[in-house]
Every structure is written in C-alpha cells, then in structure tokens.
PQR file with spaces between the fields and no chain letter, atoms N, CA, C, O and H, PARSE charges and radii, in Angstrom:
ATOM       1  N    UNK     1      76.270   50.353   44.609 -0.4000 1.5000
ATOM       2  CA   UNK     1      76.005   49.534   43.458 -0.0000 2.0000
ATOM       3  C    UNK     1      74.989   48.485   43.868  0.5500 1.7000
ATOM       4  O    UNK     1      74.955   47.899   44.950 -0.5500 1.4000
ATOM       5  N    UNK     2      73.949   48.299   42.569 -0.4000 1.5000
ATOM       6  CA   UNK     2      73.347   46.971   43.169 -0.0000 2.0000
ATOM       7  C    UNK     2      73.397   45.686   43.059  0.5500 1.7000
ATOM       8  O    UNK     2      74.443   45.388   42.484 -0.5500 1.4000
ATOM       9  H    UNK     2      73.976   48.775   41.690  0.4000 1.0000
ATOM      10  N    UNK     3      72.821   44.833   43.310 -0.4000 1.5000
ATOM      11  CA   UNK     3      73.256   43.296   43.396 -0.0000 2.0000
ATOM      12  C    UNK     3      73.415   43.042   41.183  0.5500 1.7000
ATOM      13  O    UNK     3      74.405   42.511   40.679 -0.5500 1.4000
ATOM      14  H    UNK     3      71.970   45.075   43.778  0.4000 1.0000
ATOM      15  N    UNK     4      72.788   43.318   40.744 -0.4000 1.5000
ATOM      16  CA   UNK     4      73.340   43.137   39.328 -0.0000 2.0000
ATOM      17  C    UNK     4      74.470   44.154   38.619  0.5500 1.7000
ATOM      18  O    UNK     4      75.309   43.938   37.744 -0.5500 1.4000
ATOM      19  H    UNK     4      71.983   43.749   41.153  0.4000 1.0000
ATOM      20  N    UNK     5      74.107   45.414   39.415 -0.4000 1.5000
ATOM      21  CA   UNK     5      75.641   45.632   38.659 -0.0000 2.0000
ATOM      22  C    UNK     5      77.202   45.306   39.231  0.5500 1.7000
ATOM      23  O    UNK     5      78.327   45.523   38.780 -0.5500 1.4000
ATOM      24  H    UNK     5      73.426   45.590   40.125  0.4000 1.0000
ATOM      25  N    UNK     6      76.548   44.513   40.767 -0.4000 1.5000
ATOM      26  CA   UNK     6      78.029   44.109   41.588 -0.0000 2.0000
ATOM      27  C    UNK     6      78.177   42.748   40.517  0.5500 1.7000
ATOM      28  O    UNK     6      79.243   42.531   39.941 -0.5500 1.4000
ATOM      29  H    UNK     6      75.634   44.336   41.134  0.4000 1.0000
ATOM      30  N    UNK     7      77.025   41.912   40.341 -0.4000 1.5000
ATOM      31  CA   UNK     7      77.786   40.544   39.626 -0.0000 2.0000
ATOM      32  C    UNK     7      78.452   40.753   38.237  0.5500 1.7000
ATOM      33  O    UNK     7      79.402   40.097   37.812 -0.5500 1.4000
ATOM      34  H    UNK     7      76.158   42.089   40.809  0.4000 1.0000
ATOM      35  N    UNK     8      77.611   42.082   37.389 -0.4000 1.5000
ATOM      36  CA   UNK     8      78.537   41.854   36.483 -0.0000 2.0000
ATOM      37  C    UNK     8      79.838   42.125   36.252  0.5500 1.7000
ATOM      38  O    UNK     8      80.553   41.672   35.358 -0.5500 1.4000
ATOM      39  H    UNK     8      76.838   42.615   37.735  0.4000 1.0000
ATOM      40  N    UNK     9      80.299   43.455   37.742 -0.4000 1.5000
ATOM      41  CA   UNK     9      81.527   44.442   37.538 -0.0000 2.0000
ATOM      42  C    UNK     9      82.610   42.656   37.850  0.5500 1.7000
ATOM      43  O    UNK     9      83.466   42.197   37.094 -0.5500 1.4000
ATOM      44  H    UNK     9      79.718   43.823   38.468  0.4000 1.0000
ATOM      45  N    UNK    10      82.046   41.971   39.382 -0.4000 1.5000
ATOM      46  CA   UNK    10      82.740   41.092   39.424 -0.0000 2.0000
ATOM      47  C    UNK    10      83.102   39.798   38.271  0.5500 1.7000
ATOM      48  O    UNK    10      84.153   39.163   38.362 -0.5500 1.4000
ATOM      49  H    UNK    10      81.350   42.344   39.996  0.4000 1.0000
ATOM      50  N    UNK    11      81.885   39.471   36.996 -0.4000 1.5000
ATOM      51  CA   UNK    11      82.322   38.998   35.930 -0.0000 2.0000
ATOM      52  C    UNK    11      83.503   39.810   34.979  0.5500 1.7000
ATOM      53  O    UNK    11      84.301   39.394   34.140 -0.5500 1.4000
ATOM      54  H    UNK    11      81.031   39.987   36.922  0.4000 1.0000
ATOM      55  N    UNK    12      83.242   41.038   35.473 -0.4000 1.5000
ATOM      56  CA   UNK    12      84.321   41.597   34.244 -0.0000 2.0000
ATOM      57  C    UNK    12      86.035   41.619   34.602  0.5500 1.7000
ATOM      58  O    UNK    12      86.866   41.610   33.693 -0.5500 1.4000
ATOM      59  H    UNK    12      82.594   41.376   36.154  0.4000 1.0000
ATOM      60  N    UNK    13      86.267   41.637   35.494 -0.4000 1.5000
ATOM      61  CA   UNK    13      87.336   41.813   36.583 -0.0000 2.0000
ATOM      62  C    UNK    13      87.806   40.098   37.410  0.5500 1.7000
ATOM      63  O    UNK    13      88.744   39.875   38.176 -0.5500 1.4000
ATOM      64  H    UNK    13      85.592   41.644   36.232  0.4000 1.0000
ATOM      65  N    UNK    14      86.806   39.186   36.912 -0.4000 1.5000
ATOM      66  CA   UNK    14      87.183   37.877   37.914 -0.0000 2.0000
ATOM      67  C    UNK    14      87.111   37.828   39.571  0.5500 1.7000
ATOM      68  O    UNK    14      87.563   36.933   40.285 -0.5500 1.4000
ATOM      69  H    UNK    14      86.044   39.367   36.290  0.4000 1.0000
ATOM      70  N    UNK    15      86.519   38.860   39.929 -0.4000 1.5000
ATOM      71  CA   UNK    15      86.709   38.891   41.176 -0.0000 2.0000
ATOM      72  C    UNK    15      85.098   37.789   41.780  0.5500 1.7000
ATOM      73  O    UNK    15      84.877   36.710   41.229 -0.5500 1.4000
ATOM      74  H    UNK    15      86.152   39.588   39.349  0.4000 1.0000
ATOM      75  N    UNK    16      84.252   38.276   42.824 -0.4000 1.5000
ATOM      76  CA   UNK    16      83.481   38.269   43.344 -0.0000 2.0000
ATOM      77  C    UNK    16      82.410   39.011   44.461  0.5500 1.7000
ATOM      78  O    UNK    16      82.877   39.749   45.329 -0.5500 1.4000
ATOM      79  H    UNK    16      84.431   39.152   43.271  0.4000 1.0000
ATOM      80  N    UNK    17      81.446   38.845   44.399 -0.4000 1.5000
ATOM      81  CA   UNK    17      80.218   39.908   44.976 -0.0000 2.0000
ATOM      82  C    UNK    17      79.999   39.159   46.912  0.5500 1.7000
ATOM      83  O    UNK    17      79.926   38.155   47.621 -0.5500 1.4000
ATOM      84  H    UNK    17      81.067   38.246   43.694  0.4000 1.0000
ATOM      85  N    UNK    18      79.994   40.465   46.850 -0.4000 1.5000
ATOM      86  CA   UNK    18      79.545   40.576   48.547 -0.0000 2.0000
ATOM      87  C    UNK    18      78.978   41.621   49.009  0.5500 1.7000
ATOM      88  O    UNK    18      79.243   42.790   48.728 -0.5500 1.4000
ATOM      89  H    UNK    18      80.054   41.280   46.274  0.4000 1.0000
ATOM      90  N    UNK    19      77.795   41.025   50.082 -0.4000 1.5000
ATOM      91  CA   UNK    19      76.741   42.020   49.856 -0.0000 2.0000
ATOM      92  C    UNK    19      77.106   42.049   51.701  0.5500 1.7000
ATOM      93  O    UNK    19      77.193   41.045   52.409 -0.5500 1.4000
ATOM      94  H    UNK    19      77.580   40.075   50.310  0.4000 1.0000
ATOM      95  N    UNK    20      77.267   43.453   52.144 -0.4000 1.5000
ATOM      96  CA   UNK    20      78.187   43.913   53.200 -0.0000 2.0000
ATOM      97  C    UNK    20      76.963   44.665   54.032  0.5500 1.7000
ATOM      98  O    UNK    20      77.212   45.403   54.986 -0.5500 1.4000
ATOM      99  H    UNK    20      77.196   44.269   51.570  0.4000 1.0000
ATOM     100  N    UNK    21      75.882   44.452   53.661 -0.4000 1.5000
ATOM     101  CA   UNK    21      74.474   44.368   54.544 -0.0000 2.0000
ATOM     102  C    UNK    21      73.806   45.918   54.326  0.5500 1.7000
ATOM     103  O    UNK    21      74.621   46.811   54.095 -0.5500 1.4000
ATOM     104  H    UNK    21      75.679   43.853   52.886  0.4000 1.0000
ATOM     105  N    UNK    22      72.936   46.140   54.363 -0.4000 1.5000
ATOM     106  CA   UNK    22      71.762   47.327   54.594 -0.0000 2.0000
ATOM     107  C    UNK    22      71.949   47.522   52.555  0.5500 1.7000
ATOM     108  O    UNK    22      72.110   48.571   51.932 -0.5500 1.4000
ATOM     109  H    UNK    22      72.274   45.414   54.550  0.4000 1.0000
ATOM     110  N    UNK    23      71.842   46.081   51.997 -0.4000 1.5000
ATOM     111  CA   UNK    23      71.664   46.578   50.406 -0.0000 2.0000
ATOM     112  C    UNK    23      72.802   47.350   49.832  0.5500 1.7000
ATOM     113  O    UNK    23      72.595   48.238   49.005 -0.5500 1.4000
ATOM     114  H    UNK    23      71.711   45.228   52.503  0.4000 1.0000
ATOM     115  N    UNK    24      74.210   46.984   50.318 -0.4000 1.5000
ATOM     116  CA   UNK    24      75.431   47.256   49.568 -0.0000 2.0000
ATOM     117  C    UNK    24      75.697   46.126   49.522  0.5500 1.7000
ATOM     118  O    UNK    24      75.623   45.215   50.346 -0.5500 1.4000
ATOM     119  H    UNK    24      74.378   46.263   50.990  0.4000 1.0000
ATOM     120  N    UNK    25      76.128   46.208   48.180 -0.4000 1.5000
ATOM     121  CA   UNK    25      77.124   45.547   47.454 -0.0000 2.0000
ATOM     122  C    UNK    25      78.478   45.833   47.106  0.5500 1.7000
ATOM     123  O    UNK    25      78.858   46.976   46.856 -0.5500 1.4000
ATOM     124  H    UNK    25      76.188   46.949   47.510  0.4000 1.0000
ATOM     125  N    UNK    26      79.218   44.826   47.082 -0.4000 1.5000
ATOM     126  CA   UNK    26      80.847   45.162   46.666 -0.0000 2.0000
ATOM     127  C    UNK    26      81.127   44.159   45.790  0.5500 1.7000
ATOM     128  O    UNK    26      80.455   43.127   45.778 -0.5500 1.4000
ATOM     129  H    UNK    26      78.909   43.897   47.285  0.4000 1.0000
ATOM     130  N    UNK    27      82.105   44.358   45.007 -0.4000 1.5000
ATOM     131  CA   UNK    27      82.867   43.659   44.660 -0.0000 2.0000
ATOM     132  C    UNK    27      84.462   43.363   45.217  0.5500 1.7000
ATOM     133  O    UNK    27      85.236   44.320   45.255 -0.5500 1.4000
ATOM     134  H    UNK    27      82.651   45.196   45.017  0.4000 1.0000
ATOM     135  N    UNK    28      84.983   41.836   45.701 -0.4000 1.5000
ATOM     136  CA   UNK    28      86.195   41.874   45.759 -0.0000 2.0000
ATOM     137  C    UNK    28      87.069   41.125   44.415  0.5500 1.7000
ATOM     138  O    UNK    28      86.634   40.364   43.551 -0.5500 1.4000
ATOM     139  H    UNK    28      84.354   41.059   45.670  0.4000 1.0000
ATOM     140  N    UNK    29      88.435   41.655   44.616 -0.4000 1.5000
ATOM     141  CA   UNK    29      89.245   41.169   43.795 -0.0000 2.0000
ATOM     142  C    UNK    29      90.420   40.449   44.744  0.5500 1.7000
ATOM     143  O    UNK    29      90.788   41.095   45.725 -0.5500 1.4000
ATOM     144  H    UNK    29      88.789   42.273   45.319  0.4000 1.0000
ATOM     145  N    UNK    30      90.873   39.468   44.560 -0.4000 1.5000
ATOM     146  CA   UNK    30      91.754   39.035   45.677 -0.0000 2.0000
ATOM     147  C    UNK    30      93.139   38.676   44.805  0.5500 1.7000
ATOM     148  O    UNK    30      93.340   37.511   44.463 -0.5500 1.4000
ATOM     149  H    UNK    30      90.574   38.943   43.763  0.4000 1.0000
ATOM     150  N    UNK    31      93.840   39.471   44.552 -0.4000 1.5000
ATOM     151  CA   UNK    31      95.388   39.509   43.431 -0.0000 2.0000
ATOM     152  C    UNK    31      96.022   37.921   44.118  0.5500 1.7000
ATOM     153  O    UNK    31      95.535   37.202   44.990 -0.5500 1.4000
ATOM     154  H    UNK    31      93.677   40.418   44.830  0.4000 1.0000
ATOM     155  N    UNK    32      97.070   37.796   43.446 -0.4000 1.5000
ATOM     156  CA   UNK    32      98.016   36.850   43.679 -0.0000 2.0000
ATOM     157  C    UNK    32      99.015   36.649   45.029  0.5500 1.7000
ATOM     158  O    UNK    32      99.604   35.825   45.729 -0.5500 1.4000
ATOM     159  H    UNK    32      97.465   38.380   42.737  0.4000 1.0000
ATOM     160  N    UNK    33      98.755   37.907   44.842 -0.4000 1.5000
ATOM     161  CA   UNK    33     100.145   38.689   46.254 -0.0000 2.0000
ATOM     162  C    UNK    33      99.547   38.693   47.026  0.5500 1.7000
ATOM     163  O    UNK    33     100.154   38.836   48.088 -0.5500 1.4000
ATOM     164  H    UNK    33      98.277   38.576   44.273  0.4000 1.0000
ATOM     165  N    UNK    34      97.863   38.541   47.160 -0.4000 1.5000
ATOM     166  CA   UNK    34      97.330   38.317   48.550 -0.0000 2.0000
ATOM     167  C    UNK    34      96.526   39.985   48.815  0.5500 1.7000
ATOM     168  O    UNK    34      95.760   40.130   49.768 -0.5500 1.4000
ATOM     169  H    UNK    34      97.370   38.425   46.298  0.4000 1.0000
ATOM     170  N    UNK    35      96.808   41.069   47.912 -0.4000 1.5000
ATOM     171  CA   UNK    35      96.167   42.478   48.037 -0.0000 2.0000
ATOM     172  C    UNK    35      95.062   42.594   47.737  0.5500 1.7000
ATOM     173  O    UNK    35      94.772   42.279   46.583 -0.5500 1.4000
ATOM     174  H    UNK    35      97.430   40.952   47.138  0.4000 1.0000
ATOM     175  N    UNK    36      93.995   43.089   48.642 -0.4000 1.5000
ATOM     176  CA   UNK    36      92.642   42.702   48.536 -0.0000 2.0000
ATOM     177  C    UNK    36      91.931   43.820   47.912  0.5500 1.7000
ATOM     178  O    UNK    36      91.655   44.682   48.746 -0.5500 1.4000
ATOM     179  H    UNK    36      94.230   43.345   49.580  0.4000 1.0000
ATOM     180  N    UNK    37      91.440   44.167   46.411 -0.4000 1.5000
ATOM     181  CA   UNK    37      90.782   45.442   45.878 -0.0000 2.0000
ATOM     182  C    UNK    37      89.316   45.032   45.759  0.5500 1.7000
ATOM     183  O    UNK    37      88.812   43.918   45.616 -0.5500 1.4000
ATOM     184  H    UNK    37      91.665   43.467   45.733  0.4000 1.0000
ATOM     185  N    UNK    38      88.748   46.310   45.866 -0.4000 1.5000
ATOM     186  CA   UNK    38      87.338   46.340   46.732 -0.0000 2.0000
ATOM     187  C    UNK    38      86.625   47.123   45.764  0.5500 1.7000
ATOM     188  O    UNK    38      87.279   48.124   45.471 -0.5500 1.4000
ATOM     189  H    UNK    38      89.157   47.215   45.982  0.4000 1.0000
ATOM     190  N    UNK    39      85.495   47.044   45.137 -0.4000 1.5000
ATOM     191  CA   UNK    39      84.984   48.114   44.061 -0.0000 2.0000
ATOM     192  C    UNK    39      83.846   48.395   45.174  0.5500 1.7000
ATOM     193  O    UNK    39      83.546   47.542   46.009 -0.5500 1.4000
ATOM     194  H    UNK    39      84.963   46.231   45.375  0.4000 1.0000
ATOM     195  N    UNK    40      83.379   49.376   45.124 -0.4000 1.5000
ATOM     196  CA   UNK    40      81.885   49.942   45.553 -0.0000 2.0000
ATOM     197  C    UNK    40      81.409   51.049   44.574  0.5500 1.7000
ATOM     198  O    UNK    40      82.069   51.555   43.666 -0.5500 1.4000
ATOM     199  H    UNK    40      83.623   50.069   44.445  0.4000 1.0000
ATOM     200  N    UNK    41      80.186   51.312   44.925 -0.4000 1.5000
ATOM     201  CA   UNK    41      79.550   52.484   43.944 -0.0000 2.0000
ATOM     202  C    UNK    41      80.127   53.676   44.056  0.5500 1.7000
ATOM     203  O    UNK    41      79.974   54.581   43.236 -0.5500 1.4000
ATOM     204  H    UNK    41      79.650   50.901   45.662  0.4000 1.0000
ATOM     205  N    UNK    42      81.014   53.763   45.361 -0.4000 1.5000
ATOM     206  CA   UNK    42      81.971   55.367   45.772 -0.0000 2.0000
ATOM     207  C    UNK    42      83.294   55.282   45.760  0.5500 1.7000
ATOM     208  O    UNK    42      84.106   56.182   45.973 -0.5500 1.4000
ATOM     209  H    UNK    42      81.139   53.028   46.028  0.4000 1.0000
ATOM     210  N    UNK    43      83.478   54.189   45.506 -0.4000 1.5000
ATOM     211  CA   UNK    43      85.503   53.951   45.628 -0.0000 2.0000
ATOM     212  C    UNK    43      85.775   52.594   45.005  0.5500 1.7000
ATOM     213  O    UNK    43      84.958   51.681   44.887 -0.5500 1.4000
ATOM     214  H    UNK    43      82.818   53.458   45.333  0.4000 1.0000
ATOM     215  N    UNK    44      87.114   52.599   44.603 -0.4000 1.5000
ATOM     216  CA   UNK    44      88.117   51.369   44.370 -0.0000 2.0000
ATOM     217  C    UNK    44      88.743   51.847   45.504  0.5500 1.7000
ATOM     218  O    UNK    44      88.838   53.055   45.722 -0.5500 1.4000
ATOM     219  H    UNK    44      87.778   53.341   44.699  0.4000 1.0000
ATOM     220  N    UNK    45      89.316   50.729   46.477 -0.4000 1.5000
ATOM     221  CA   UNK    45      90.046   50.379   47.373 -0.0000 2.0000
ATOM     222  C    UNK    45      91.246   49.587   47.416  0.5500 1.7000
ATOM     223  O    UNK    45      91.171   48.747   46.519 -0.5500 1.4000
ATOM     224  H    UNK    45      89.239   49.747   46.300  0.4000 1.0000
ATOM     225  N    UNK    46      92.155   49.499   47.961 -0.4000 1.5000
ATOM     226  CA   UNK    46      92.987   48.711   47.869 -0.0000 2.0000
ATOM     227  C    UNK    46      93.614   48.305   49.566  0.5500 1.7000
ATOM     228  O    UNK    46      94.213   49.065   50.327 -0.5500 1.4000
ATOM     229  H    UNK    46      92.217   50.181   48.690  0.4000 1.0000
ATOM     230  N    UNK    47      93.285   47.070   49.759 -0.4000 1.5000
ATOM     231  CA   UNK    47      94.047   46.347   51.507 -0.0000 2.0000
ATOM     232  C    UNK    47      95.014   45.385   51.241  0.5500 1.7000
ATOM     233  O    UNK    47      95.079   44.451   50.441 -0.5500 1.4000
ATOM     234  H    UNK    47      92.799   46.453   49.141  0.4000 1.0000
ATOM     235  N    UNK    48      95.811   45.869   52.170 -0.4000 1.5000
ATOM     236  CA   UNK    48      97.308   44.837   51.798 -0.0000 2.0000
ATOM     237  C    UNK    48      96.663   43.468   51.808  0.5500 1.7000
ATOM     238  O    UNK    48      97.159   42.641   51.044 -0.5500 1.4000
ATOM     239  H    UNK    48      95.758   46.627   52.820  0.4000 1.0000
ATOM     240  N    UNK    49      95.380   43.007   52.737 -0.4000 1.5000
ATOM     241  CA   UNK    49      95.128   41.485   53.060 -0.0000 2.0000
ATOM     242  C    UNK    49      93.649   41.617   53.584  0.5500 1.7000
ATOM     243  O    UNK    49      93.230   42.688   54.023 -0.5500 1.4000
ATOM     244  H    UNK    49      94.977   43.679   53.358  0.4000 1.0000
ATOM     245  N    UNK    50      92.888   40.495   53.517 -0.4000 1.5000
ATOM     246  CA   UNK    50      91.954   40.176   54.065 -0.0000 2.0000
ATOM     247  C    UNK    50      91.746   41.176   55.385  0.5500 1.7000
ATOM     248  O    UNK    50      91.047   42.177   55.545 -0.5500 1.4000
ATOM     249  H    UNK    50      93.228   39.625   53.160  0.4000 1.0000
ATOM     250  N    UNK    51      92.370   40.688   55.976 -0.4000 1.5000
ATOM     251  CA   UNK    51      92.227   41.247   58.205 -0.0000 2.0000
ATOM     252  C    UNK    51      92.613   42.838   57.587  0.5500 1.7000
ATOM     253  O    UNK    51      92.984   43.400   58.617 -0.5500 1.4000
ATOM     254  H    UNK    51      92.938   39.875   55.846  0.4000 1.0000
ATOM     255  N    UNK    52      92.685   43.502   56.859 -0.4000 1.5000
ATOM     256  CA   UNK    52      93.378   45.247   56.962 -0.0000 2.0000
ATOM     257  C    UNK    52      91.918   45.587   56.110  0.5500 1.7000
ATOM     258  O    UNK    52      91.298   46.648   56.041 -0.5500 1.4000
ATOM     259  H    UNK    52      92.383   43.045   56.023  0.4000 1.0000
ATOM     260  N    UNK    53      91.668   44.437   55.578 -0.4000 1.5000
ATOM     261  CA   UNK    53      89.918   45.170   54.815 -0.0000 2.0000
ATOM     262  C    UNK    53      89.121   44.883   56.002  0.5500 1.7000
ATOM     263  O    UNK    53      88.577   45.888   56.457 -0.5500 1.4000
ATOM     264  H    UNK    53      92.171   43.574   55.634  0.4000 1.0000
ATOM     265  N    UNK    54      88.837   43.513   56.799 -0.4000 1.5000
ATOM     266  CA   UNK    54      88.070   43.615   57.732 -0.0000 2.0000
ATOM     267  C    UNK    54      88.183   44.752   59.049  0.5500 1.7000
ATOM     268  O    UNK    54      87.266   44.978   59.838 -0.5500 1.4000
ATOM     269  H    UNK    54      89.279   42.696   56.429  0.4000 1.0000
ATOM     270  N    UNK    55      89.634   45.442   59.072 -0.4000 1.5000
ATOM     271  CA   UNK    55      89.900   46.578   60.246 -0.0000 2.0000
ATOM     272  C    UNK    55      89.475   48.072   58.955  0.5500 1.7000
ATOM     273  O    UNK    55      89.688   49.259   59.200 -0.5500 1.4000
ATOM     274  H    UNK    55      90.380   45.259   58.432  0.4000 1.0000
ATOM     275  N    UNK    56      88.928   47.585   57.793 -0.4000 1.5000
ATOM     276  CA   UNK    56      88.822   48.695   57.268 -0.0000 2.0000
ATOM     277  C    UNK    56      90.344   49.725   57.245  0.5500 1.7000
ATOM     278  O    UNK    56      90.224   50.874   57.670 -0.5500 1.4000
ATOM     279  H    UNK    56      88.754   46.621   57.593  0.4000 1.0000
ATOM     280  N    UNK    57      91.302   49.402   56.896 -0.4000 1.5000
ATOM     281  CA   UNK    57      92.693   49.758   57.459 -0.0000 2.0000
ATOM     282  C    UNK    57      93.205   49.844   54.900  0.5500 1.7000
ATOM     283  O    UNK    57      94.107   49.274   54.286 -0.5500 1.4000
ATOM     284  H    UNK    57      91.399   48.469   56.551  0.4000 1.0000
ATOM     285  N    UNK    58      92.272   50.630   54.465 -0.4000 1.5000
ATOM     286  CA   UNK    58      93.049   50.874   53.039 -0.0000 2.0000
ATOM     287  C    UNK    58      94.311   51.644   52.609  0.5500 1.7000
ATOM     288  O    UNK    58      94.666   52.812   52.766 -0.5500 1.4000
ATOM     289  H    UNK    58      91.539   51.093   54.964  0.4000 1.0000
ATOM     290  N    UNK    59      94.892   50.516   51.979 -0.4000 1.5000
ATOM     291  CA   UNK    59      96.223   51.665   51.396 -0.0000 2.0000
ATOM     292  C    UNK    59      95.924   52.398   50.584  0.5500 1.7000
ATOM     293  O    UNK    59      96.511   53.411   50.964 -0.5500 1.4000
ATOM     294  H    UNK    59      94.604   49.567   51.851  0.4000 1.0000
ATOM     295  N    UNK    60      95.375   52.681   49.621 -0.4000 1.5000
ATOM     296  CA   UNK    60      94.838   53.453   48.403 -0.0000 2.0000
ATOM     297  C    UNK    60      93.409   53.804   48.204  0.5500 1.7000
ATOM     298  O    UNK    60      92.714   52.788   48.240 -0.5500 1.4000
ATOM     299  H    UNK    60      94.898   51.859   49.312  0.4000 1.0000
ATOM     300  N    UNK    61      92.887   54.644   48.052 -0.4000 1.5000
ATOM     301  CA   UNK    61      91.615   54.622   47.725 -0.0000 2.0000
ATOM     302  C    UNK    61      91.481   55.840   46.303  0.5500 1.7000
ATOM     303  O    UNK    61      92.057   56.868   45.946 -0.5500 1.4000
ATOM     304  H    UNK    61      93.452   55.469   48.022  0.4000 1.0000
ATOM     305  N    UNK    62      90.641   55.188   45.946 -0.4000 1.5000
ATOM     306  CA   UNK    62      90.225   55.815   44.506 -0.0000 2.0000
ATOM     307  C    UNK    62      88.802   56.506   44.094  0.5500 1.7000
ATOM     308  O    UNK    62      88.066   55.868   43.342 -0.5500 1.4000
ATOM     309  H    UNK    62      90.173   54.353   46.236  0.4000 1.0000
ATOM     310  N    UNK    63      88.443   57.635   44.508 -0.4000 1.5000
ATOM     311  CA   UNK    63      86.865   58.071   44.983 -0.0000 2.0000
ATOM     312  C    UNK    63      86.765   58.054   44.169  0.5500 1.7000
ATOM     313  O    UNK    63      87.815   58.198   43.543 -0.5500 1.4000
ATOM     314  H    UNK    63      89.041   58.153   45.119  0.4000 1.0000
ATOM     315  N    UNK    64      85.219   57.837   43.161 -0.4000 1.5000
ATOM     316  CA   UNK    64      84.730   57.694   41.742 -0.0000 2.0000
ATOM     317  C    UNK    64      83.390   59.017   41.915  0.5500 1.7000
ATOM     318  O    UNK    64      82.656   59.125   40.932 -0.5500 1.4000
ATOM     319  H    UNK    64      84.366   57.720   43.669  0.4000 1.0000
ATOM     320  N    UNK    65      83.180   59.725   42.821 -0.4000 1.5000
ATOM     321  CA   UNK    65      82.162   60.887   42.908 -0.0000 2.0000
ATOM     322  C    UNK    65      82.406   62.000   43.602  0.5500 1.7000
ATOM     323  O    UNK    65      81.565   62.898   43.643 -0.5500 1.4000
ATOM     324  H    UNK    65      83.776   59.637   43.619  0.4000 1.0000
C-alpha cells in the first residue's frame, strides 16, 4: 500500500501509518487489550503486543491476494 492509501485506511479504522522502509507502508491498530493489528497491501495481521510484532511472531493472519 502507499503512503496515501496507508493514511486513509488508518483514518478509517483510527489506527495509524508506518512506513517500515524500502516504500512500505502499514497501518497499525493498537486495541484496548494491548493486541496489535497490522494492515498491509498483502495481509491483516494480528500480534498479541508490540515486542511479538517487532519478533514478527503473528497470531492470525488474513492474506488479502
């Protein structure tokens, strides 16, 4: 995804954009409970926490292609 369609997915959802280098973009969502969901142009993700997205360590993934 690119830098405008990461800001708007993150306006639609409340989350926020992060750009994870070589021209990707993500969106995160950071829930209440602390579960960290991740949009990209190839998946919704889901990490119990911050440190299990940075070990890349997902409970769920949701391929969109």
């Amino acid at each position: 995804m690119n830098k405008q369609q990461a800001h708007t997915l993150a306006k639609l959802v409340a989350g926020y954009t992060w750009q994870s280098g070589g021209g990707i973009w993500l969106v995160l969502l950071e829930r209440q409970d602390g579960v960290l969901v991740v949009f990209s142009g190839d998946a919704i993700c889901e990490y119990a926490n911050q440190s299990a997205f940075e070990e890349g360590q997902a409970t769920t993934t949701i391929r969109l292609q």
